[in-house]
N, C-alpha and C positions, 0 to 999 in steps of 0.2 A: 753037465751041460743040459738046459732045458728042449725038453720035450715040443714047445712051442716058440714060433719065433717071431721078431718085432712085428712083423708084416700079420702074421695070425692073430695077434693079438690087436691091431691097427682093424684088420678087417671085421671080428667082434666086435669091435667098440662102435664102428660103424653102424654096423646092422642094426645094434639097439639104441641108436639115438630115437630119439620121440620123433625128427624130423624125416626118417625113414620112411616114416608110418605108411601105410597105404590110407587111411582115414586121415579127411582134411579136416576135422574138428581136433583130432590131437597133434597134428602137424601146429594147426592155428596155436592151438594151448600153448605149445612148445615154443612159437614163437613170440609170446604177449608173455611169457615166462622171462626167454631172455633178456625182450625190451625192459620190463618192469628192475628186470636183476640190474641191468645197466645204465638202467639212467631211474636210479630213484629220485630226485627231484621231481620228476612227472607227479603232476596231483592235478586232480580237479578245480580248477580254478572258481571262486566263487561270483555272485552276480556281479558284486561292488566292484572289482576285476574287470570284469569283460566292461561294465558302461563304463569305467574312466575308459579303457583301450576305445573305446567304443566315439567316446568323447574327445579323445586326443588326437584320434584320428579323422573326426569330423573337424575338428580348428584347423588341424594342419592342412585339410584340403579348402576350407573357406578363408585359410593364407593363400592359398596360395592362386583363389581363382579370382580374388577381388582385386581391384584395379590397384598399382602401386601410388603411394602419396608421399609427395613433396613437401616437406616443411621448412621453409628460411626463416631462420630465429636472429634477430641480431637485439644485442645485449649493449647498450651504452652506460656511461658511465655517466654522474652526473654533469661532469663537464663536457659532456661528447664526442669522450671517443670510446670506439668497442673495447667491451669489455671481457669479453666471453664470444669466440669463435667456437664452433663446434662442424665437426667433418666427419659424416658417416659415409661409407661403400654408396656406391651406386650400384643400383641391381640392373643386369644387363636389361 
């Protein structure tokens, strides 16, 4: 039978986590350690990055503050009658 039991060896393992620490420079490390382990995709994005996001989200807001526009298109044939109906949503 061992000498130690789940709960002693539960309570060591505790005590030396990095996040125990009393210093918050190795708590922090410990934490930008885990994030890094769990989400490696994280990277620094480059400039060409941020200005499309940067650009994509200045159109989407100059859609969205500029006045909506009407377009009626009718399409006859050479004898005269329509040829081509077209029907888009209305936006509220």
């Amino acid at each position: 039978m061992s000498d130690t039991s789940s709960l002693t060896e539960l309570a060591h393992f505790v005590g030396q986590s990095a996040l125990a620490s009393e210093d918050a420079v190795v708590r922090r490390q410990a934490v930008n350690a885990m994030v890094t382990r769990l989400n490696p995709g994280l990277k620094r994005r480059g400039v060409g990055e941020l200005l499309a996001v940067v650009m994509a989200l200045s159109a989407r807001t100059r859609r969205m503050l500029m006045p909506h526009v009407e377009i009626e298109l009718d399409v006859f044939s050479p004898a005269g009658f329509r040829a081509v109906r077209v029907t888009l949503p209305r936006r509220p």
